[in-house]
N, C-alpha and C positions, 0 to 999 in steps of 0.2 A: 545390574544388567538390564534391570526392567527398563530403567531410565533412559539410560542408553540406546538400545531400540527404540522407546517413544523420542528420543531427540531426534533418532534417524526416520523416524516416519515423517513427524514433521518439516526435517529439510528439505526430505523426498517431495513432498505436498508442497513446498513453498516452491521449488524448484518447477514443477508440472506447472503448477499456477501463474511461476514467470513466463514460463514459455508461451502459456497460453496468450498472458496481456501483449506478449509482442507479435503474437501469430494472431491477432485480435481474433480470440476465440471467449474472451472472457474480457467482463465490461470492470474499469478502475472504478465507476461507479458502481455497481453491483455491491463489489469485494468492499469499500469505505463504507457504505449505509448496512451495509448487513455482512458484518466479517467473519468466514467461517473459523471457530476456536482455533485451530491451525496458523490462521492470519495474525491472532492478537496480537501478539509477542513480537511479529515483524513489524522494521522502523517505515513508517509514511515513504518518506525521500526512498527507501529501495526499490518499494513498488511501483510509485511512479516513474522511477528510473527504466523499469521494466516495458512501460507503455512507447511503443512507438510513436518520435518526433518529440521526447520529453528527454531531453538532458542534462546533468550537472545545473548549467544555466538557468533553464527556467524551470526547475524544478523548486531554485533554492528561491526564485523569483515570486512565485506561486506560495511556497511555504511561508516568505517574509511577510504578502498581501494578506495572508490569513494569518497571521501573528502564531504559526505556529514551528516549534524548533526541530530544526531535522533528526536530531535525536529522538524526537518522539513515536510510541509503536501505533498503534493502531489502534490496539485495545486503550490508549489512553488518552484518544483523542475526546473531546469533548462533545456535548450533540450540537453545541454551535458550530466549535470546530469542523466537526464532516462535514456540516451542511453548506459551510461556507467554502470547503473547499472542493466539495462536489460541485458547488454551483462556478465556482471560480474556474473548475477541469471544463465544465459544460461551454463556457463563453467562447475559450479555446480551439 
């Protein structure tokens, strides 16, 4: 049961924190350089999918420039990886 609540807190948070990236209330850069625990576990591609003007299309476009796989979470992004794909959201 314990578990079960902590999965439903977490969705709760990841869900609020979608909402925010599309009401640009909360920066994708932010959340990649410094991801709050809650974040780890979600995949890159979802988040970004979250950000207004960011699509299937160039989300997967963006993932491919950074040689990173949409399957990948957050928490197991690399420090090259964020940085490179922070800096690749920024040019955007």
């Amino acid at each position: 049961m314990d578990a079960l609540r902590r999965a439903n807190d977490i969705r709760t948070a990841r869900a609020k924190l979608k909402k925010d990236l599309k009401a640009s209330r909360a920066s994708i850069h932010t959340i990649l350089l410094d991801p709050p625990e809650y974040v780890m576990t979600a995949k890159v591609f979802d988040m970004l999918l979250a950000v207004p003007k960011y699509g299937r299309v160039k989300t997967n476009r963006i993932l491919n420039q950074c040689r990173i796989s949409p399957s990948k979470t957050i928490g197991g992004l690399s420090e090259r990886q964020r940085t490179e794909l922070v800096s690749q959201l920024r040019h955007r």
